[in-house]
C-alpha positions in Angstrom: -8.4 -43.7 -11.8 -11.8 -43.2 -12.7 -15.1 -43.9 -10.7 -18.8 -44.2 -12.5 -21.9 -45.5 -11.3 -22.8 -49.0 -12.3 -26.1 -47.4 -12.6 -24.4 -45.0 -15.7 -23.3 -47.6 -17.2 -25.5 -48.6 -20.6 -24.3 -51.3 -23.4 -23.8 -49.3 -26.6 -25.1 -51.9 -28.9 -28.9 -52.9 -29.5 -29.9 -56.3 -28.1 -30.0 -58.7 -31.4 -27.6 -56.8 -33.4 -25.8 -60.1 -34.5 -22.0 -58.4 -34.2 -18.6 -59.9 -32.9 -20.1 -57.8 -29.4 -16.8 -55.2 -30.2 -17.5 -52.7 -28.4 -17.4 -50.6 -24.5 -19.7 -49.7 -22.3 -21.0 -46.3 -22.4 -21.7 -44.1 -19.3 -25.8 -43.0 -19.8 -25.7 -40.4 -16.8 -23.4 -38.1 -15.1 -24.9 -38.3 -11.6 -23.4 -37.2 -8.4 -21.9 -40.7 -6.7 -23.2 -40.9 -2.9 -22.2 -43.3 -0.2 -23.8 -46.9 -0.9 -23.5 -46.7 -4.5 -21.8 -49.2 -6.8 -19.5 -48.0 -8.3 -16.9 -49.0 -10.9 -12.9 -47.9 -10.6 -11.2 -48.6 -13.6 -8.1 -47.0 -15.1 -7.8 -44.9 -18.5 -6.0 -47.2 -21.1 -6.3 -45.2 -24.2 -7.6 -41.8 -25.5 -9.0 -42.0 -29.1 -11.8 -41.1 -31.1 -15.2 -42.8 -30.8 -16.2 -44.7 -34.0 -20.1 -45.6 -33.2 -21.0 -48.2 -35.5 -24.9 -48.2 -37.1 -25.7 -50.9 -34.7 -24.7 -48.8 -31.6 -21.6 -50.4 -30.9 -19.0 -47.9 -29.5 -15.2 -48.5 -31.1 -11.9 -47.2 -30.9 -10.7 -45.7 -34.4 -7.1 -46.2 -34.8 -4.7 -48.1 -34.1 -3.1 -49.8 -30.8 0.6 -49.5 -32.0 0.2 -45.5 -31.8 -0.8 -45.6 -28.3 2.1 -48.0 -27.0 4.2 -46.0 -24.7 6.7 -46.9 -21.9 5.4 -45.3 -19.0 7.2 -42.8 -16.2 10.8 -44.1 -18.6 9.5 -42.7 -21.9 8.3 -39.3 -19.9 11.6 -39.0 -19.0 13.2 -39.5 -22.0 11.4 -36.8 -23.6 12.4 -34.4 -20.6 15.8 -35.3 -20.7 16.0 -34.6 -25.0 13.9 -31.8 -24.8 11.8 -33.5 -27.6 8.0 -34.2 -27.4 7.5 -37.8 -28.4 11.5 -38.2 -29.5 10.9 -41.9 -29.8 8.3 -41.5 -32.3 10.0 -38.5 -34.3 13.3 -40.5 -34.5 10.8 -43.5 -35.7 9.3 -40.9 -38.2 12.8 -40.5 -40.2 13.2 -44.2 -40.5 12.3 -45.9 -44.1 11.2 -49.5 -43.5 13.8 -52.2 -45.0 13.5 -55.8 -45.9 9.9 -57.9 -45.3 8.0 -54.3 -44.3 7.6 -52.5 -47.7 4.8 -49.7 -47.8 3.0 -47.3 -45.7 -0.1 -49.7 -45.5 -1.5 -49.6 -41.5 0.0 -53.6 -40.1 0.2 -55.2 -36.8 3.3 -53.0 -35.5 4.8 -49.8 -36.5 8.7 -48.6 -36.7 8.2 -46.6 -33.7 6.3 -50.0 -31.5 9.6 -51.9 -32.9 11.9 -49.3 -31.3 9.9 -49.3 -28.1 9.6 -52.6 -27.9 13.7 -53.1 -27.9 13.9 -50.7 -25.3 11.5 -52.7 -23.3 14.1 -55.5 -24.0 16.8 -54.0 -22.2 14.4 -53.8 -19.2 13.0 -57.3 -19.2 16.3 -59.1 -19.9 14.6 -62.8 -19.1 11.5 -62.3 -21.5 11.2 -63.6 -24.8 9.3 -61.6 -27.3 5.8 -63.0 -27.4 6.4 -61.8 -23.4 7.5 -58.3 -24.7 5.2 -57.3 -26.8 2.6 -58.6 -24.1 4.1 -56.0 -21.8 4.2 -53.7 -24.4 0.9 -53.4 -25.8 -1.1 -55.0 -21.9 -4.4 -53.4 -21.6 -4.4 -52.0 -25.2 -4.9 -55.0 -26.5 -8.7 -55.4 -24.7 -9.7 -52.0 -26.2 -12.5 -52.9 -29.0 -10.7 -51.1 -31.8 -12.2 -50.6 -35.4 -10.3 -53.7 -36.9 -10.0 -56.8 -34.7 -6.6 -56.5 -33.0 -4.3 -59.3 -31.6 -1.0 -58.6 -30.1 1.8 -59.5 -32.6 3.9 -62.3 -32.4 7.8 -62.5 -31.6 8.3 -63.5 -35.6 6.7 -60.2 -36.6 8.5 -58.5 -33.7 11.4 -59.8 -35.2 10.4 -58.7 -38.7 9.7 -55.1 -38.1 13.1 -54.8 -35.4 15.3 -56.0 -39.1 13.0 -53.3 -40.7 14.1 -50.7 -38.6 17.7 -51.4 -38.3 20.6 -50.2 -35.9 20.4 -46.7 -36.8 17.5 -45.1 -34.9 18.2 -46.8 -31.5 21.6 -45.3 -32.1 20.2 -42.0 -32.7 18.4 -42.3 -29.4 21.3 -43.5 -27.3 23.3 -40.3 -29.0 20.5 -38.3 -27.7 20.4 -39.9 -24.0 23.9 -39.6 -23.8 24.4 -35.8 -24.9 21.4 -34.7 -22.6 23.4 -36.8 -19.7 26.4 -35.0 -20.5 24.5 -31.6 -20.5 23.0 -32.3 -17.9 26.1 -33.1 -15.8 27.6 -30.0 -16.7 24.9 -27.6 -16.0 23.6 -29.6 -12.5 26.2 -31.7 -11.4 26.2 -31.0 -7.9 27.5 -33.5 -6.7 30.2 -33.5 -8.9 33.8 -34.7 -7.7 36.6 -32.4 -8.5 40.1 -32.7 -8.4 41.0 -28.6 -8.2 39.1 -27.2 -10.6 38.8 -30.4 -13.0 35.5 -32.8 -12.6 36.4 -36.2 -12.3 35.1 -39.1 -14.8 36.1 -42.6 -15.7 37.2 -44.4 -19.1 37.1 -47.9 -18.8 35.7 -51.6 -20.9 33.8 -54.6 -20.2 32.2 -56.9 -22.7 28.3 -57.6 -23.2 26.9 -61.3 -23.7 25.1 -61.7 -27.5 23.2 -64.2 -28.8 25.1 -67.1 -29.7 24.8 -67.5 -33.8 27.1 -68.2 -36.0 26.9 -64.1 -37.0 27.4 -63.0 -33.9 30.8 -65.2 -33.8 31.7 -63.9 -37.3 30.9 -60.3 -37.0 32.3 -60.1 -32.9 34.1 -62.9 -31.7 34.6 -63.7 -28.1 37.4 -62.3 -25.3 38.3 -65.8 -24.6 42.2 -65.7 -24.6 44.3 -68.2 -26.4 43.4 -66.8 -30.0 40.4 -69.6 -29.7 36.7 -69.1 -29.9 36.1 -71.0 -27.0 33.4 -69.0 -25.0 30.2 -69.9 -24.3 28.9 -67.0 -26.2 30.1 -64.0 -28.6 30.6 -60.6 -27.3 30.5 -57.0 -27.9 33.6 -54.9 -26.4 31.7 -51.6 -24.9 34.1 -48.7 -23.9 32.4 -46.4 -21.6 32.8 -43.5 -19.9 31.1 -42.4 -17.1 31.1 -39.4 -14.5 32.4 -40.5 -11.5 30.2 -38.6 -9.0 26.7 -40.3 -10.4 28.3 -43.2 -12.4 25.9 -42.0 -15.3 27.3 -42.5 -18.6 28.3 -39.3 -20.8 29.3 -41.5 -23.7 29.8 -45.1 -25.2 31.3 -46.7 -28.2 30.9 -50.5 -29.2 33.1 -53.0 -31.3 34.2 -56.8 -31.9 35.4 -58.3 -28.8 38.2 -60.5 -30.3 41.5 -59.8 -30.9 44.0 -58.2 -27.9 41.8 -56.4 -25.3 44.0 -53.6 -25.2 44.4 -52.6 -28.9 40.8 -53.5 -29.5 39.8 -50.8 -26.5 42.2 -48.5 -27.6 40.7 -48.2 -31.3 37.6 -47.9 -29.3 39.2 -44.9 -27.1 39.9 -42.9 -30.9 36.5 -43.6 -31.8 35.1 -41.8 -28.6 37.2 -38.9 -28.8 36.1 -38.2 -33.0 32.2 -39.1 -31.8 31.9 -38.3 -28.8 34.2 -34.8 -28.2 31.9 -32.7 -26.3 32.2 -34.8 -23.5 36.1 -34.7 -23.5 36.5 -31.1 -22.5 39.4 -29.7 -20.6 37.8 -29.0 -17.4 37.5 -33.1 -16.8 40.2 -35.6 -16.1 39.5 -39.0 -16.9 40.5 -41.9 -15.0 42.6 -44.7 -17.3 43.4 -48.4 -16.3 46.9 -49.7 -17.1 46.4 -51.3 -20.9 49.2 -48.5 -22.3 47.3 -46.1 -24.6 50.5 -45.6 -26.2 52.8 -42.1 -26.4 50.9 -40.4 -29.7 47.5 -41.4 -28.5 48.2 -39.7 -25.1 49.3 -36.3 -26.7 46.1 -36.4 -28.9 44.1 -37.1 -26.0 45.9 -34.3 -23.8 45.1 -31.7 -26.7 41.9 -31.5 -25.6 41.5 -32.8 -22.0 43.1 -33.7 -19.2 43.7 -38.0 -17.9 45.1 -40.0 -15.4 46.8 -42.7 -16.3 47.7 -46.4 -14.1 51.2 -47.0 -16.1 53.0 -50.4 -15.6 56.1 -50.1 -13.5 57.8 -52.3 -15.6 57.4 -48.5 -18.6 60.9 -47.0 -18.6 60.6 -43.2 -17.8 63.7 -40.7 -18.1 63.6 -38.8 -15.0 63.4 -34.7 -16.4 63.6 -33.2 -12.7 64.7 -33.4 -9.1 61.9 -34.4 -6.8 59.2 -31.9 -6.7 58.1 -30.7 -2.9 55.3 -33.4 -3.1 57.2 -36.2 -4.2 56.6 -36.0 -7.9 59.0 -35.4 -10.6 59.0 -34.9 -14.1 59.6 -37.6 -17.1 60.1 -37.8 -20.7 57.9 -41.1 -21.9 59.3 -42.3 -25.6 57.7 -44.6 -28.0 57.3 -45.2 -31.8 59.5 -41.5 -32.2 57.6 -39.9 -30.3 58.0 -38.3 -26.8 55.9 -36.3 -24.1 56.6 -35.2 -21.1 54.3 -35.7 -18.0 54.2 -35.5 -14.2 55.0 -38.3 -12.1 53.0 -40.1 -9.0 54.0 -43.2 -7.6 52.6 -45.5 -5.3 53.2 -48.4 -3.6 50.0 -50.9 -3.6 50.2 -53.4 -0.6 47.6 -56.5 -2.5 47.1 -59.4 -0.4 50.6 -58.5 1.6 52.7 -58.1 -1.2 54.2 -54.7 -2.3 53.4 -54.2 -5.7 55.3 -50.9 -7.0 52.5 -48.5 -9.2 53.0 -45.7 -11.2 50.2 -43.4 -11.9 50.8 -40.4 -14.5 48.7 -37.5 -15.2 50.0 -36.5 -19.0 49.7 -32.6 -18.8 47.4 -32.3 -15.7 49.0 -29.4 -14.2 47.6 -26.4 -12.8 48.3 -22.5 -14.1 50.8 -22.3 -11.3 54.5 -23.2 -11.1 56.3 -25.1 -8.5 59.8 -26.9 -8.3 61.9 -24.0 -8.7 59.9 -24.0 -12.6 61.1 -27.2 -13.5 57.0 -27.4 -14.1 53.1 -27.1 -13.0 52.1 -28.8 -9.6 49.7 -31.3 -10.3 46.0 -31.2 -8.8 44.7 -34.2 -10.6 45.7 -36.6 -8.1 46.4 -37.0 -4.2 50.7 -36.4 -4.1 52.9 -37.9 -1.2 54.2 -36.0 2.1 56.9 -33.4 1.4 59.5 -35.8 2.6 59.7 -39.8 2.0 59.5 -41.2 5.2 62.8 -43.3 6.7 63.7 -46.1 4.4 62.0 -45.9 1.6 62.9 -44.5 -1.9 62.7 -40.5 -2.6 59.0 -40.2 -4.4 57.0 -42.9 -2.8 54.6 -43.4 -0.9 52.4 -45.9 0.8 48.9 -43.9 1.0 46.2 -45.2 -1.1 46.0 -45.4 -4.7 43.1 -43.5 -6.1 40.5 -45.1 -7.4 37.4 -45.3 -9.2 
């Protein structure tokens, strides 16, 4: 905030000048403020250079678009990339498509587009026109060297087809690689099962627009095989960290078709694009939609998972009963086998006993137990040494982990 005397304060144009009146007031004096003055408290909105017209009138040379910013979230953004201005080098690298041809100065730029989505994601309920009023606010009152207007949602629209997917990709690749750096390195917090941190791998779907495209190009998760929802949808497969819930990594795709195959092709995709993240001192947390025997053991080669199995899976018991009430199974399917550790649980839901087994493929520590039938697992909470009276070897009734 800024205070000036009203008695500093001057108009920068002569009297009769004729001008559109463009232009700011100018302080005339720099003198000490004492109690009693007037005095005027306004707020910095932009820092440019001065263009003084022959008139006298005092302008802004530039243009608004370069000052848009998004406040404390943009500041962080840059902290958290390690990139001064990354929304506006990322915008750099782009090459305008479609309508926007040139490199002539117009109402927006590539890196106001980009800004401008983010804002989106923050003002879910606006419209554009209401956007790019947010966007550009007080910028838009500065007397600049052209006549400025803020844009409207047709040319917002314009210069967001101009820009394309890519960069905004670019920028959620960076967000999520600093999150997952930053987990690692500051993760206090953290929640570790023995020496493994603890994160989650699980779907949901995100509304779009409802246009004939978005039905073509992603369907809906309405069952039945029918495109009967009230609006298409985008399959998101995240995963997150359980401690802070932040998310390390995220992959998108069509939401029709079988949920479980379609986040399962998702799962592969995270894994190629996203490996950093899936390091083997972390165990992820899976639901029950079966990643399948081959997809486990390529998952396992580089990091460690939990998995809720369906009790209905047929296991081949490998072991006696471990100490802990675990044992050791061979899982087949499509010729392929692996061998695991088994947990079982029994889930009491709304008073019915609903048999669970959860199964941490390869989670086993660098000791041996079970007269070295295999590697005590620290990945999950195990049952009491012995099975209390009347129920089955193995079981238990303790809680279920969970998310």
């Amino acid at each position: 905030m800024i205070a000036i005397r009203v008695a500093d304060l001057r108009p920068a144009a002569r009297h009769g000048s004729g001008k559109d009146g463009r232009t700011a007031l100018t302080a005339a004096g720099t003198g000490p403020v004492r109690s009693g003055d007037l005095v005027v408290f306004c707020k910095p909105v932009a820092v440019a250079p001065a263009l003084v017209r022959r008139d006298g009138r005092v302008q802004a040379a530039g243009h608004p678009a370069d000052h848009v910013r998004l406040g404390v979230i943009e500041q962080q953004l840059d902290e958290m990339t390690g990139m001064k201005d990354a929304i506006g080098q990322v915008a750099a690298q782009v090459t305008p498509r479609g309508a926007i041809k040139g490199t002539a100065r117009r109402a927006m730029t590539i890196a106001a587009a980009l800004r401008g989505s983010l804002l989106m994601t923050l003002m879910p309920d606006a419209d554009h026109a209401e956007i790019l009023a947010a966007l550009f606010g007080d910028l838009a009152a500065v007397p600049w060297q052209a006549p400025f207007t803020v844009p409207t949602g047709t040319v917002f629209s314009a210069w967001r087809k101009a820009a394309g997917p890519e960069p905004l990709a670019v920028l959620q690749d960076l967000v999520l690689a600093a999150s997952a750096a930053g987990h690692d390195q500051h993760d206090w917090r953290a929640i570790e099962i023995g020496d493994l941190k603890l994160g989650s791998v699980d779907g949901t779907v995100t509304r779009m627009p409802d246009t004939k495209a978005n039905r073509a190009a992603f369907g809906t998760a309405a069952g039945g095989g029918e495109d009967t929802a009230p609006y298409p949808q985008l399959r998101d497969l995240l995963v997150t960290d359980a401690s802070t819930r932040g998310t390390l990594a995220v992959v998108t795709g069509p939401s029709g078709g079988v949920k479980a195959e379609a986040e399962q092709q998702l799962l592969d995709r995270a894994l190629i694009e996203y490996g950093h993240v899936f390091t083997k001192d972390r165990i992820w947390v899976l639901d029950r939609n079966f990643p399948g025997v081959a997809r486990i053991k390529k998952i396992t080669k580089v990091t460690h998972v939990l998995i809720r199995l369906r009790s209905s899976i047929t296991l081949r018991r490998v072991s006696e009963f471990f100490p802990d009430g675990s044992w050791l199974a061979d899982l087949s399917g499509s010729g392929e086998a692996i061998r695991m550790r088994i947990i079982e649980y029994d889930v009491d839901v709304d008073g019915q006993d609903v048999p669970e087994t959860f199964i941490p493929p390869q989670c086993w520590p660098r000791r041996t137990s079970g007269a070295g039938t295999g590697r005590r697992p620290r990945c999950v909470r195990t049952s009491p040494p012995s099975a209390a009276p009347g129920r089955r070897p193995g079981r238990s009734s303790g809680p279920a982990p969970r998310r």
